[in-house]
Wavefront OBJ file of the C-alpha trace (Angstrom):
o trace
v 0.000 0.000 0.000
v 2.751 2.253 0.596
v 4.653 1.936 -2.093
v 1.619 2.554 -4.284
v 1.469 5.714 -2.758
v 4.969 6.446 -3.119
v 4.712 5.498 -6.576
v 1.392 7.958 -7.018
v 3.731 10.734 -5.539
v 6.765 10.494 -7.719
v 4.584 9.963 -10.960
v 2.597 13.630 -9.728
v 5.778 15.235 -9.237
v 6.682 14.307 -12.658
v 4.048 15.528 -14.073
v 4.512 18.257 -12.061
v 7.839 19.304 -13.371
v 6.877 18.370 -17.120
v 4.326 21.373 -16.463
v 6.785 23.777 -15.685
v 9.179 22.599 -17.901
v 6.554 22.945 -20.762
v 4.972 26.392 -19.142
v 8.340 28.530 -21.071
v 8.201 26.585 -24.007
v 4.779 27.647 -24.047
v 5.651 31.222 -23.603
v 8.506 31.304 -26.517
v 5.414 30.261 -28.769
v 3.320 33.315 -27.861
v 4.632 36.321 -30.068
v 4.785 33.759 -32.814
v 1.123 33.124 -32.663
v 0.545 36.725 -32.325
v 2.750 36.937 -35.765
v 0.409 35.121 -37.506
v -2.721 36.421 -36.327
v -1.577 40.468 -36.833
v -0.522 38.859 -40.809
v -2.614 36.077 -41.989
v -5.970 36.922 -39.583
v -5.917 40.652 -39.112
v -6.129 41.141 -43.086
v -9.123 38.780 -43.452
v -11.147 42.215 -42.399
v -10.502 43.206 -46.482
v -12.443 40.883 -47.386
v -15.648 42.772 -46.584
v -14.630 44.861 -49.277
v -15.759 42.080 -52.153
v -19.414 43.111 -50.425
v -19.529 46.411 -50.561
v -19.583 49.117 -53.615
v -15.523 49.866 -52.405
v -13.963 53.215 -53.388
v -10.577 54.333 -52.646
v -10.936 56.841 -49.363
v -14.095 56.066 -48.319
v -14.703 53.724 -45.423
v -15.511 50.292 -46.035
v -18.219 50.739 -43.124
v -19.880 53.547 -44.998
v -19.802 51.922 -48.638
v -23.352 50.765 -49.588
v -23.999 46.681 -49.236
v -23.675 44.756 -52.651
v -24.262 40.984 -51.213
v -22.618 38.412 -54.361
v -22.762 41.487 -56.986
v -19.282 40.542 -57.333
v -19.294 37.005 -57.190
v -21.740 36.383 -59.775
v -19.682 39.070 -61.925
v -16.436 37.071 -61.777
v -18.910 34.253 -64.087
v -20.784 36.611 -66.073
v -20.344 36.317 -69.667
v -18.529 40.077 -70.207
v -15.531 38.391 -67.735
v -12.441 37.007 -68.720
v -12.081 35.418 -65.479
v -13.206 31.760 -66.802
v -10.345 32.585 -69.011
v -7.653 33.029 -66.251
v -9.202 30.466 -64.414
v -8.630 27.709 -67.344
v -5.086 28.968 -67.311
v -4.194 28.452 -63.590
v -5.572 25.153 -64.174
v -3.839 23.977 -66.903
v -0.486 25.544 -65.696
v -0.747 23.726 -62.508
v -1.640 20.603 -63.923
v 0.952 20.931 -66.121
v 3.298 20.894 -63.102
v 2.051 18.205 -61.200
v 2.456 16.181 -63.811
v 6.791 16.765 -63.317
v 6.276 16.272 -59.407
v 8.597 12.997 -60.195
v 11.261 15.301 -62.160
v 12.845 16.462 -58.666
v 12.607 12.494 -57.382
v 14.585 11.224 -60.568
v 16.767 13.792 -60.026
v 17.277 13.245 -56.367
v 17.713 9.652 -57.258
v 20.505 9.916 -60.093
v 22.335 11.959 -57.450
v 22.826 9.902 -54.915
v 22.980 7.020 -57.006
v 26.625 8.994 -58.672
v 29.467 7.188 -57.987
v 32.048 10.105 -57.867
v 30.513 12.251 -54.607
v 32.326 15.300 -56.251
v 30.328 15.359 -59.326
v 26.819 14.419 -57.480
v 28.030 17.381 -55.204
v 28.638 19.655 -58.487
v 24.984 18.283 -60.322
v 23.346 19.445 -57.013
v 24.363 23.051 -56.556
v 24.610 23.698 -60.394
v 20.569 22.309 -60.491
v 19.818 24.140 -57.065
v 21.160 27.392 -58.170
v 18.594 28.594 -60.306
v 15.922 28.701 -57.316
v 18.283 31.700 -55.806
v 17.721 33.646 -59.163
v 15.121 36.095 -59.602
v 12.697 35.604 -62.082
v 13.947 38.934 -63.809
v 17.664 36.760 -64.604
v 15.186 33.990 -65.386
v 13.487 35.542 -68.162
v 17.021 37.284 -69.391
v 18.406 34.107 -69.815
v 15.216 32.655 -72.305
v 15.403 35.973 -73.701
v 19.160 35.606 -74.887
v 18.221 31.620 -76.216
v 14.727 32.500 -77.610
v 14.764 36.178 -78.760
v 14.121 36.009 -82.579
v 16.423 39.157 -83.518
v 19.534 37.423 -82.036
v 19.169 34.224 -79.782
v 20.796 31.544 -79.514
v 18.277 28.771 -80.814
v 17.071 30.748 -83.604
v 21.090 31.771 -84.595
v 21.556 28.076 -84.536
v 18.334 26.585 -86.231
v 18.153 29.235 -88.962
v 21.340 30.568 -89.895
v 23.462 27.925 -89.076
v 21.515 24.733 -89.131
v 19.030 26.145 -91.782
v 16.782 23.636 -90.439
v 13.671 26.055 -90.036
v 12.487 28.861 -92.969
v 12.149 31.715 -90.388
v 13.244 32.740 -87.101
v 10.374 31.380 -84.369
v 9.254 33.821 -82.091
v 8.742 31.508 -78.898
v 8.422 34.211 -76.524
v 5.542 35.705 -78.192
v 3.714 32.542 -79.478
v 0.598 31.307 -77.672
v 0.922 28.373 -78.808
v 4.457 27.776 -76.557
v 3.376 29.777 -73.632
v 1.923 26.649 -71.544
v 5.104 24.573 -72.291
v 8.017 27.470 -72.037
v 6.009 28.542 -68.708
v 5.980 24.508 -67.216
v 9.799 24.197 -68.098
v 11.194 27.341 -66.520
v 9.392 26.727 -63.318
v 10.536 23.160 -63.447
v 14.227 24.492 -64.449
v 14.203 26.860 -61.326
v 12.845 24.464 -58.781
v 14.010 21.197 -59.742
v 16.917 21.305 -58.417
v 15.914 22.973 -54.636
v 12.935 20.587 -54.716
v 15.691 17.751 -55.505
v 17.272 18.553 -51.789
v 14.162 17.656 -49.757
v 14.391 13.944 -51.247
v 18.072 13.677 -50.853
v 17.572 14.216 -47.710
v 14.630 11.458 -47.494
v 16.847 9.088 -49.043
v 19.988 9.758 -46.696
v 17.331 8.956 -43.849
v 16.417 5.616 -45.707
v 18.060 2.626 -43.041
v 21.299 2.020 -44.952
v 20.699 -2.020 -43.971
v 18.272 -2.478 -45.998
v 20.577 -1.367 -48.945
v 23.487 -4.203 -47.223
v 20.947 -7.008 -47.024
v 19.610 -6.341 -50.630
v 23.435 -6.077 -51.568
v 23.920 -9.383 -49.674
v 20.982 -11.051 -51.460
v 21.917 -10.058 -55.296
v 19.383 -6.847 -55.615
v 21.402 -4.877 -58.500
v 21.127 -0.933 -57.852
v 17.575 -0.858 -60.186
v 16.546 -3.213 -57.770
v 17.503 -1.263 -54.945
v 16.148 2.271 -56.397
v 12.447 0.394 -56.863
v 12.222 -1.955 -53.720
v 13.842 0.488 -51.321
v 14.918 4.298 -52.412
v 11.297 4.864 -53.800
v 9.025 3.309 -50.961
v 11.438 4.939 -48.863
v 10.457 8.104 -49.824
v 6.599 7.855 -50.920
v 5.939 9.752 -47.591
v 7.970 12.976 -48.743
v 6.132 13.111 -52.202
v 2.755 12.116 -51.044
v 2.817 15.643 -48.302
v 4.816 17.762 -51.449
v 2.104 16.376 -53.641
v -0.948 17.542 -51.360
v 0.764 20.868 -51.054
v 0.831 21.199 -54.387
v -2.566 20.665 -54.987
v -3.389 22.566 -52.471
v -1.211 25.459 -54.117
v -2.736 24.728 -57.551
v -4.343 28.169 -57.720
v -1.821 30.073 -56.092
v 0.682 29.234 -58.322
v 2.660 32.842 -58.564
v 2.889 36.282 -59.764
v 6.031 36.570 -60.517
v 6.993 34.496 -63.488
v 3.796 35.040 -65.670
v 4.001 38.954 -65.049
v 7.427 38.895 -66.508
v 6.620 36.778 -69.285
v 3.673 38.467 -70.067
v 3.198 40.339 -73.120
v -0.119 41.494 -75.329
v 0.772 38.721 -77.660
v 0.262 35.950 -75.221
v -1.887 37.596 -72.738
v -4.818 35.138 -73.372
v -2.476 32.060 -72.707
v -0.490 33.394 -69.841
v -2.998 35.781 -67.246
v -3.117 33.618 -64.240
v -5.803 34.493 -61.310
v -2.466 36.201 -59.059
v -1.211 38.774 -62.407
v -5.597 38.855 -62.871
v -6.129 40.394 -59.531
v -3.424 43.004 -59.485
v -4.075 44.236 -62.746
v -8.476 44.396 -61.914
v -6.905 45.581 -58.591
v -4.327 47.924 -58.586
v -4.228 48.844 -62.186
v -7.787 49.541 -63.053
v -8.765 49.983 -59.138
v -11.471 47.957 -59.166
v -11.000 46.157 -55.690
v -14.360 44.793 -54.930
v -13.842 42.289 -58.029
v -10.586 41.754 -57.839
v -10.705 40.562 -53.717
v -13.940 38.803 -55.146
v -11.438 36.811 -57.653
v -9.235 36.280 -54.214
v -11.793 35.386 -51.729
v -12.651 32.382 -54.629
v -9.090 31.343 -54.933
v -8.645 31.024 -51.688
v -12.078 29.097 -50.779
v -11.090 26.325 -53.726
v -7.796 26.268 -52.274
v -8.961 24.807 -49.199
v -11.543 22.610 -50.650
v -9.108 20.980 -53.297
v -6.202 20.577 -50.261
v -8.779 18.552 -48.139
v -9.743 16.941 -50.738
v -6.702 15.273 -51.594
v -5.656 15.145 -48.571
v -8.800 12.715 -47.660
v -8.551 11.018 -50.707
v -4.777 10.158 -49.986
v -5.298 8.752 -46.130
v -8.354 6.504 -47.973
v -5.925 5.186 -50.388
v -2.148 5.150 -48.885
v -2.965 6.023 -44.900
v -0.892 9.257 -44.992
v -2.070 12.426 -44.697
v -1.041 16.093 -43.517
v -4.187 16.388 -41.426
l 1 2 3 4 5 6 7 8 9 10 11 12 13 14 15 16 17 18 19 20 21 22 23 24 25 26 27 28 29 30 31 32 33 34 35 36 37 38 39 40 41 42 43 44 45 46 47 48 49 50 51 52 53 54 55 56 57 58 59 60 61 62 63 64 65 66 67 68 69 70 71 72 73 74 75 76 77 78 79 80 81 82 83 84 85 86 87 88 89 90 91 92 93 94 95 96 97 98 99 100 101 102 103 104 105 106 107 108 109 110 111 112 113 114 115 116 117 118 119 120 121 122 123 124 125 126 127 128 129 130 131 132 133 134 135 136 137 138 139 140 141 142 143 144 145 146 147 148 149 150 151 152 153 154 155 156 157 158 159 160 161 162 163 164 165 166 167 168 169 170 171 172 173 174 175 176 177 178 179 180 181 182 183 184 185 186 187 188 189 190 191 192 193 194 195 196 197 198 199 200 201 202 203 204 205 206 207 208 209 210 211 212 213 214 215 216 217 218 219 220 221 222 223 224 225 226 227 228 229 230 231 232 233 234 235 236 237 238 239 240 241 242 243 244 245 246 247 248 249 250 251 252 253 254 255 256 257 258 259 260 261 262 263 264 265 266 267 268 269 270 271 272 273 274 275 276 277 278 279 280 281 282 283 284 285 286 287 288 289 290 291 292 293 294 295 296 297 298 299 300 301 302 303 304 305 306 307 308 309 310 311 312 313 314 315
């Protein structure tokens, strides 16, 4: 009996001291949640704006009630928005379908026999992600221009392969493609890093007993490097598709031109230039509030599709 209440005593001091061990940990966390709500909470006030009739310097309080005016205007037949909307769509698509680019990658890496040169692949691939977009679109300007580039210099007056310089930069019909491959070309390589490091967790016995048993390195790479790090691209993939309508401003603003305006207008460029350019802010944080809302319904979504099928899940 007394020992049971010993033991009763040490296990509540324990807890005891876990408490106030956890009570300044606690603490730390405080101005970080107060971070987030002053910058992702705080700013959810603006929305009220996509239901009012919003002008510039007049109080969002005093600006007269509108209800879904905007809402049923981003679908109305005089708005381009089903436009942008197919665009975002396709785009993203387009780049799930080279979530395995960065995993092949990742693979060939650490699969290099000379560490040196896997070293040098990695932080030649990775260096592109540390580039702004404005170097990005210099470099496909110096291969694509049509006055002097590289591809047409070499296909047309060197090559003579094709009648007439191409103009890829200002045809519509590469803009999907030449948008896909210089995201891919900038993130690949960063996006590589986060499944080298999944495969350097991998239990290197696994990789001795397959060794032991005759696996050859194929072998290996599809009964224990992949498996191995199916958890890493299942969350990236459920971000992603979470992210598929917030897939950046940046790139497709300095790509843009009039010429391929129709191909490249994603809902992001869509909203600053309804927004800022041409001030109309109740339908452009309209066109937010919706990307946004199908944001959240496509990430749980997938994310309860994936713990039906595979078990894992972010949530």
């Amino acid at each position: 009996m007394k020992q049971n209440t010993l033991l009763v005593k040490r296990n509540l001091a324990k807890s005891k001291l876990r408490r106030r061990n956890l009570v300044p940990l606690l603490v730390m966390t405080v101005p970080f949640f107060l971070l987030v709500i002053l910058f992702n909470y705080v700013p959810l006030w603006g929305w009220s704006i996509a239901f009012v009739d919003y002008i510039p310097g007049r109080s969002i309080m005093e600006s007269p009630f509108v209800g879904l005016k905007y809402f049923h205007r981003l679908f109305d037949s005089t708005s381009d928005f089903g436009l942008v909307l197919r665009n975002t769509l396709v785009l993203s698509f387009m780049g799930l379908l080279l979530s395995p680019a960065p995993v092949i990658l990742a693979i060939l890496i650490t699969n290099v026999r000379s560490r040196w040169y896997g070293k040098f692949v990695q932080i030649v691939s990775s260096f592109p992600h540390f580039t702004s977009w404005i170097i990005v679109y210099s470099v496909f300007f110096a291969f694509l221009s049509i006055d002097d580039g590289m591809v047409n210099g070499l296909l047309y007056n060197t090559l003579h392969w094709i009648g007439a310089p191409s103009n890829i930069l200002a045809d519509p019909r590469w803009t999907w493609w030449l948008m896909t491959f210089a995201t891919l070309w900038k993130n690949v390589g960063w996006t590589a890093i986060i499944y080298i490091a999944a495969i350097a967790g991998i239990d290197q016995e696994q990789y001795q007993a397959a060794e032991v048993d005759g696996a050859s390195r194929w072998q290996q790479m599809l009964h224990i490097t992949i498996p191995g790090i199916m958890p890493t691209f299942t969350i990236l993939m459920l971000i992603n598709i979470g992210n598929m309508l917030n897939i950046g401003f940046d790139q497709y603003y300095v790509f843009h031109n009039a010429l391929i305006s129709e191909r490249i207008e994603v809902i992001d460029t869509y909203t600053y230039r309804m927004g800022i350019v041409q001030f109309d802010f109740p339908y452009a944080t309209a066109a937010g509030i919706f990307k946004s809302f199908i944001s959240i319904i496509l990430l749980f979504s997938a994310n309860r599709f994936t713990k039906m099928t595979t078990g894992r899940s972010i949530m």
